[in-house]
PDB file with one MODEL, atoms N, CA, C and O in Angstrom:
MODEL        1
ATOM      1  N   UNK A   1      45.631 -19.827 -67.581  1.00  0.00           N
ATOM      2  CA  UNK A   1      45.854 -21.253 -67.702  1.00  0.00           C
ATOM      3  C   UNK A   1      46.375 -21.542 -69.112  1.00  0.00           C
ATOM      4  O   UNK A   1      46.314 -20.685 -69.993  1.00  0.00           O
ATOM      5  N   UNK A   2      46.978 -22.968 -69.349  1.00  0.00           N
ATOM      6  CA  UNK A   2      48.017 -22.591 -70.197  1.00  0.00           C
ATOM      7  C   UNK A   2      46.922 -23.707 -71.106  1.00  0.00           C
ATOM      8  O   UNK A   2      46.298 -24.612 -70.552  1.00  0.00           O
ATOM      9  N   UNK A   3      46.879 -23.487 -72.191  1.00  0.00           N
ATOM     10  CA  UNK A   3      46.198 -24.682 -73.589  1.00  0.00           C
ATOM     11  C   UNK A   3      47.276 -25.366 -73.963  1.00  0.00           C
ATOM     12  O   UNK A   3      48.405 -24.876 -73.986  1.00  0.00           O
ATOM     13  N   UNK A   4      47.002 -26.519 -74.274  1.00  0.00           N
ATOM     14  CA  UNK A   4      47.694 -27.444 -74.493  1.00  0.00           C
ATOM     15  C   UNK A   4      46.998 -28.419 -75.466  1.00  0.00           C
ATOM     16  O   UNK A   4      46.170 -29.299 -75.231  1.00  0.00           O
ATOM     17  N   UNK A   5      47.949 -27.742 -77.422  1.00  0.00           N
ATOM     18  CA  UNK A   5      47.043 -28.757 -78.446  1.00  0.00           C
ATOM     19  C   UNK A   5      47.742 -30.037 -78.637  1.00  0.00           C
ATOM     20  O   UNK A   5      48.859 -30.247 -78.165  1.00  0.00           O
ATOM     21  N   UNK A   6      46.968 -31.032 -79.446  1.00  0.00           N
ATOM     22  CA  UNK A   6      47.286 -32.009 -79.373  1.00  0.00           C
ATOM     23  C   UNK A   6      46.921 -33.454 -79.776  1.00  0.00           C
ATOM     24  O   UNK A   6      46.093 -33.904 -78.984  1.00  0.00           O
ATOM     25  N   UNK A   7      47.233 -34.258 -80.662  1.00  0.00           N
ATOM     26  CA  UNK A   7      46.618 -35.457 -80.799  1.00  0.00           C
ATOM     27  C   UNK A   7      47.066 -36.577 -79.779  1.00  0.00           C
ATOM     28  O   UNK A   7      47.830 -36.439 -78.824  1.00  0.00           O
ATOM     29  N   UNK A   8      46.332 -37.861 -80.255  1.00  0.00           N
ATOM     30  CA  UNK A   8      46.738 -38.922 -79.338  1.00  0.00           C
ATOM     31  C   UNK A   8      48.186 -39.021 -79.355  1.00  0.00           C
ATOM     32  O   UNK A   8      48.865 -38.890 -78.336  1.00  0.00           O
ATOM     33  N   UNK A   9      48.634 -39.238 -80.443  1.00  0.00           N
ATOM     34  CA  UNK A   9      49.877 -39.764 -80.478  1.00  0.00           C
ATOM     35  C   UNK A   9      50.908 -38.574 -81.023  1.00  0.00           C
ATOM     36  O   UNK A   9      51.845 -38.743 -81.804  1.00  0.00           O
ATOM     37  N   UNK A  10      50.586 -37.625 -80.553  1.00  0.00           N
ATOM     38  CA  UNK A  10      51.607 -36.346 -81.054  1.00  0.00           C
ATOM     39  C   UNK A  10      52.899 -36.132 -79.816  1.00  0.00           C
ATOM     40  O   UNK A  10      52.954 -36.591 -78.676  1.00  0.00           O
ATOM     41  N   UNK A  11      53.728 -35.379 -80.452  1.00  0.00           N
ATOM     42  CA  UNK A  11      55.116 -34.695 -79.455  1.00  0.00           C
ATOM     43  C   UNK A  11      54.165 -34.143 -78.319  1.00  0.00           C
ATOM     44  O   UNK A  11      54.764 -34.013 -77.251  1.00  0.00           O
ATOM     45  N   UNK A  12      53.097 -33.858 -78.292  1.00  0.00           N
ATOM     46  CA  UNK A  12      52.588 -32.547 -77.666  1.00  0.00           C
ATOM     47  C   UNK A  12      52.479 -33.596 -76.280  1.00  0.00           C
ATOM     48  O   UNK A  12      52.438 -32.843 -75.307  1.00  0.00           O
ATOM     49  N   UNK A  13      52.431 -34.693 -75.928  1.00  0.00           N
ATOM     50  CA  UNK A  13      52.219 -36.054 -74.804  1.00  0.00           C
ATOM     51  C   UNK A  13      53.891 -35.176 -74.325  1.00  0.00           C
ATOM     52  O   UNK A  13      53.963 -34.897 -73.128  1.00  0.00           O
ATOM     53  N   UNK A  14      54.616 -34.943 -74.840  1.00  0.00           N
ATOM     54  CA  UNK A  14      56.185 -34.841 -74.100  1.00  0.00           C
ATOM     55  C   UNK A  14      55.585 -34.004 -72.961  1.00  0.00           C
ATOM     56  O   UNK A  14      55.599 -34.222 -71.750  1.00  0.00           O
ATOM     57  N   UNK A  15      55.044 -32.973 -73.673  1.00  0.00           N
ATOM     58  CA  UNK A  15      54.890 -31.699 -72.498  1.00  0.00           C
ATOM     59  C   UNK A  15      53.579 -31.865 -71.808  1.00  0.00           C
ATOM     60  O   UNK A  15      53.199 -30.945 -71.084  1.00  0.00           O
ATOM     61  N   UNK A  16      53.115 -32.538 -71.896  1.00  0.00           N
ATOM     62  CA  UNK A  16      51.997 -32.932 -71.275  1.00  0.00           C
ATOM     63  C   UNK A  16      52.237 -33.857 -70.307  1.00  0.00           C
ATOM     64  O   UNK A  16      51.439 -34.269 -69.464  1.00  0.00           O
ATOM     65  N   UNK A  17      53.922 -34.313 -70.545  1.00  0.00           N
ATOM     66  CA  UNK A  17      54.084 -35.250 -69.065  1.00  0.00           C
ATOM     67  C   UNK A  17      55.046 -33.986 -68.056  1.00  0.00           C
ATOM     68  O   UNK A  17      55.162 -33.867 -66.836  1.00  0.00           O
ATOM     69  N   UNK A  18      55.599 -33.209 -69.173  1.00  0.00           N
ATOM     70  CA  UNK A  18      56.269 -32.325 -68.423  1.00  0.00           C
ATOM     71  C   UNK A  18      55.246 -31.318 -67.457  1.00  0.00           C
ATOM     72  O   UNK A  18      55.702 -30.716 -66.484  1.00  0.00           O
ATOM     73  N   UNK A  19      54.168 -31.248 -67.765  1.00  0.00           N
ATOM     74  CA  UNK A  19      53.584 -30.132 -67.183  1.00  0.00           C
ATOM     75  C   UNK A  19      52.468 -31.229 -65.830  1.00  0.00           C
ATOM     76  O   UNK A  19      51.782 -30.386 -65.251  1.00  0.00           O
ATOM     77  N   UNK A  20      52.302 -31.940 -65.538  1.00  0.00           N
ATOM     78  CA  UNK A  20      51.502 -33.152 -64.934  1.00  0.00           C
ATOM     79  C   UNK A  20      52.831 -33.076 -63.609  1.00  0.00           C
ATOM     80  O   UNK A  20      52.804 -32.642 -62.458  1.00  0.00           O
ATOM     81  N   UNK A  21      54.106 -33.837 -64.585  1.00  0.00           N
ATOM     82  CA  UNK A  21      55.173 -33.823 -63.238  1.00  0.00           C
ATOM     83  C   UNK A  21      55.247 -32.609 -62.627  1.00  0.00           C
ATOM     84  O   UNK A  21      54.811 -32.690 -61.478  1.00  0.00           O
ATOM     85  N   UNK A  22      55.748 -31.136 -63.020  1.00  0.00           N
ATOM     86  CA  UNK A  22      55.902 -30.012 -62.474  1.00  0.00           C
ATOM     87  C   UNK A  22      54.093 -29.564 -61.696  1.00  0.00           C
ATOM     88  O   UNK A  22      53.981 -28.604 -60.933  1.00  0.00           O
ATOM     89  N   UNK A  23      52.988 -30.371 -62.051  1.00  0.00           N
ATOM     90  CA  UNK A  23      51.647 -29.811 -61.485  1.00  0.00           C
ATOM     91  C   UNK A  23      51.177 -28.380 -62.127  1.00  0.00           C
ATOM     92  O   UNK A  23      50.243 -27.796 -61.579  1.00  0.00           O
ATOM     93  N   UNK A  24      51.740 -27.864 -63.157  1.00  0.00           N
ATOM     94  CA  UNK A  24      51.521 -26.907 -63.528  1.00  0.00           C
ATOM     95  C   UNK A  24      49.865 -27.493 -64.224  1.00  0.00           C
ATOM     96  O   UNK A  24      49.729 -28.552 -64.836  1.00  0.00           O
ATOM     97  N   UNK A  25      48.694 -26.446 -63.915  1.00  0.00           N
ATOM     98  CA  UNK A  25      47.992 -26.456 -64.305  1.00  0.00           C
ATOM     99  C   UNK A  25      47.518 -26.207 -65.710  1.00  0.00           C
ATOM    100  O   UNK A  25      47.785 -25.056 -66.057  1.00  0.00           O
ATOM    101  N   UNK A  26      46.893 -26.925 -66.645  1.00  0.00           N
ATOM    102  CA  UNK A  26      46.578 -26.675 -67.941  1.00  0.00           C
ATOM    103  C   UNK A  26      45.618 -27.341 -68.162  1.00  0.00           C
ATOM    104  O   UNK A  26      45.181 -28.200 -67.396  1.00  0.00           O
ATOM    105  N   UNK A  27      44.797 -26.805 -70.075  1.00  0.00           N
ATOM    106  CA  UNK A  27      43.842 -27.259 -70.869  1.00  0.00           C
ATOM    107  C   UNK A  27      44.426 -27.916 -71.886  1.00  0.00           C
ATOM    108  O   UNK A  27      45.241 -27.380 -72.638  1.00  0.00           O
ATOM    109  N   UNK A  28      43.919 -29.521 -72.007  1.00  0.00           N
ATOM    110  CA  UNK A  28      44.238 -30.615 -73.431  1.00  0.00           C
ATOM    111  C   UNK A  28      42.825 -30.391 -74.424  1.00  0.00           C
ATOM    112  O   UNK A  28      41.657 -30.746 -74.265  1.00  0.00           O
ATOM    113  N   UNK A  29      43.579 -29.565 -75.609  1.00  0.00           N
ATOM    114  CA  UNK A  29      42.637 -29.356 -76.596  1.00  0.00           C
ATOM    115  C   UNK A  29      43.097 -30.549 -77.608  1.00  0.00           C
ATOM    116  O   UNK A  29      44.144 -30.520 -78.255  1.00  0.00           O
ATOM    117  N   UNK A  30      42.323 -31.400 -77.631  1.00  0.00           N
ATOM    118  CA  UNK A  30      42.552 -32.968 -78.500  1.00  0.00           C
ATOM    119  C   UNK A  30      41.995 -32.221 -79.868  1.00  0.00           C
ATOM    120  O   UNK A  30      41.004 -31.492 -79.915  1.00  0.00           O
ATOM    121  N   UNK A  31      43.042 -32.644 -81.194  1.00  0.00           N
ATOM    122  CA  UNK A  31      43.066 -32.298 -81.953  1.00  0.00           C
ATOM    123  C   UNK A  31      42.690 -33.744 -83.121  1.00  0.00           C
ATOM    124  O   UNK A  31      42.696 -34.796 -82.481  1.00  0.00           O
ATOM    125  N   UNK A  32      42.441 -33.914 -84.358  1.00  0.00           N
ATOM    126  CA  UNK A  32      42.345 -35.140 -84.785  1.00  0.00           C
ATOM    127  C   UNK A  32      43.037 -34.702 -85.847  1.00  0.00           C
ATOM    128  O   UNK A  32      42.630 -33.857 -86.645  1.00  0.00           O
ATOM    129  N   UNK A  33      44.499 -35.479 -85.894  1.00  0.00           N
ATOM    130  CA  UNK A  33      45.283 -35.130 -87.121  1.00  0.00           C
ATOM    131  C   UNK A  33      44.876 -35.597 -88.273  1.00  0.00           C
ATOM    132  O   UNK A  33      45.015 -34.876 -89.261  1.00  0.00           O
ATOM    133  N   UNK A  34      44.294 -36.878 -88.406  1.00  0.00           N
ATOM    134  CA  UNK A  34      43.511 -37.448 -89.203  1.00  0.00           C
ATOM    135  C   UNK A  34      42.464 -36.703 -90.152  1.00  0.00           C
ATOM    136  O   UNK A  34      42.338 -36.805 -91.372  1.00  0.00           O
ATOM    137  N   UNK A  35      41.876 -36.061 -89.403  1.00  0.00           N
ATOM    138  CA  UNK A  35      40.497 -35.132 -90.166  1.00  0.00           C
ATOM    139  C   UNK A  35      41.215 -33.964 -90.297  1.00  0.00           C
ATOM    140  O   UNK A  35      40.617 -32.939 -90.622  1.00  0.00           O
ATOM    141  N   UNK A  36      42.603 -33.954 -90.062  1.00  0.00           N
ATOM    142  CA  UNK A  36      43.071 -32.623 -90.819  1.00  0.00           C
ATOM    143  C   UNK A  36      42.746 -31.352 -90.200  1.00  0.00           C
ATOM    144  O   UNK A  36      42.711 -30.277 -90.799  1.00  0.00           O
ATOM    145  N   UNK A  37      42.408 -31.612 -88.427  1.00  0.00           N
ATOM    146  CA  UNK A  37      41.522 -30.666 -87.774  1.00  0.00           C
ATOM    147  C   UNK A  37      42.981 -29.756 -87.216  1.00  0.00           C
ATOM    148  O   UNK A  37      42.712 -29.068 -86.231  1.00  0.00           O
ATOM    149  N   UNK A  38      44.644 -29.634 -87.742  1.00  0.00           N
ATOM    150  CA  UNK A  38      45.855 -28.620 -87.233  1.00  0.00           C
ATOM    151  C   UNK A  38      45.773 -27.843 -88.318  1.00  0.00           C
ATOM    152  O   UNK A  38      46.491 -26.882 -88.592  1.00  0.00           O
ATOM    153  N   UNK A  39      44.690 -28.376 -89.056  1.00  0.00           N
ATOM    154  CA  UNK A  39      45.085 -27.157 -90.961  1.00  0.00           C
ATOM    155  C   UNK A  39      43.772 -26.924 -91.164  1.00  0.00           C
ATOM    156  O   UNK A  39      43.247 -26.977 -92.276  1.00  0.00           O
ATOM    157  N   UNK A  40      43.261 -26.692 -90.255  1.00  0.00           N
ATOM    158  CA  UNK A  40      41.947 -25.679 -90.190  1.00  0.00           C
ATOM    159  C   UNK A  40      42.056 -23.876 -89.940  1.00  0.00           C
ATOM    160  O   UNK A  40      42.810 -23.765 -88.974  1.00  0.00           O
ATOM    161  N   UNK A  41      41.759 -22.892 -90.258  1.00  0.00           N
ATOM    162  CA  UNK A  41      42.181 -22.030 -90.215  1.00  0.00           C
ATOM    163  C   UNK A  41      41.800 -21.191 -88.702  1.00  0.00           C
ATOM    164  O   UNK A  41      42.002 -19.990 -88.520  1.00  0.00           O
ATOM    165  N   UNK A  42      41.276 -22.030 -87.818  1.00  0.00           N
ATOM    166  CA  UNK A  42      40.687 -21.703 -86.517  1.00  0.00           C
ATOM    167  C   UNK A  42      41.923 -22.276 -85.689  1.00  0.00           C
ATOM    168  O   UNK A  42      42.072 -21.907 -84.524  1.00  0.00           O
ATOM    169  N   UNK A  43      42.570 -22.932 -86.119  1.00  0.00           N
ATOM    170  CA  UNK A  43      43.937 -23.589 -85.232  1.00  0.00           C
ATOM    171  C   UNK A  43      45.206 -22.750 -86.144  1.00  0.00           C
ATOM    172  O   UNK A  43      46.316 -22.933 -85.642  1.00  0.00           O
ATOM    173  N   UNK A  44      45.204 -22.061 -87.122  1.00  0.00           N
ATOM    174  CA  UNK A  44      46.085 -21.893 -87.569  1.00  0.00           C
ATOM    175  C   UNK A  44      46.703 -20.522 -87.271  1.00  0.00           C
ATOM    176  O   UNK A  44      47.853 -20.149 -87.501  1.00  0.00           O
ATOM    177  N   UNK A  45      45.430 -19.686 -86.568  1.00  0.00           N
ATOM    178  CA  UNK A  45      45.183 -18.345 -86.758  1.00  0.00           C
ATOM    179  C   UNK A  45      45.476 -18.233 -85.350  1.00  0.00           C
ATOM    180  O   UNK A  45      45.233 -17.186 -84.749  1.00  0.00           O
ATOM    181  N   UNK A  46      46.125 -19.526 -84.619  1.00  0.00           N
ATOM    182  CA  UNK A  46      46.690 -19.534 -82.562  1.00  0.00           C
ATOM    183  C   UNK A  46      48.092 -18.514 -82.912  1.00  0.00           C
ATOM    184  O   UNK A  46      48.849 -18.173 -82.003  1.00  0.00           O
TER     185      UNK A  46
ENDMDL
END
């Protein structure tokens, strides 16, 4: 299954409509750009 990161208001919504229309199954790992949680070294090290 495919992960899928991401904030509210990120690019990452594009493919998240792309993958919904096609039904391709996936995981929304909500990210908080705010708290700086994409420059953590546990997201960096994907």
């Amino acid at each position: 299954m495919l992960k899928l990161y991401g904030g509210a208001r990120s690019r990452a919504s594009i493919i998240q409509w792309y993958l919904e229309e096609l039904e391709i199954p996936y995981e929304f790992v909500k990210l908080d750009m705010q708290a700086g949680e994409h420059r953590q070294p546990e997201f960096l090290a994907i």
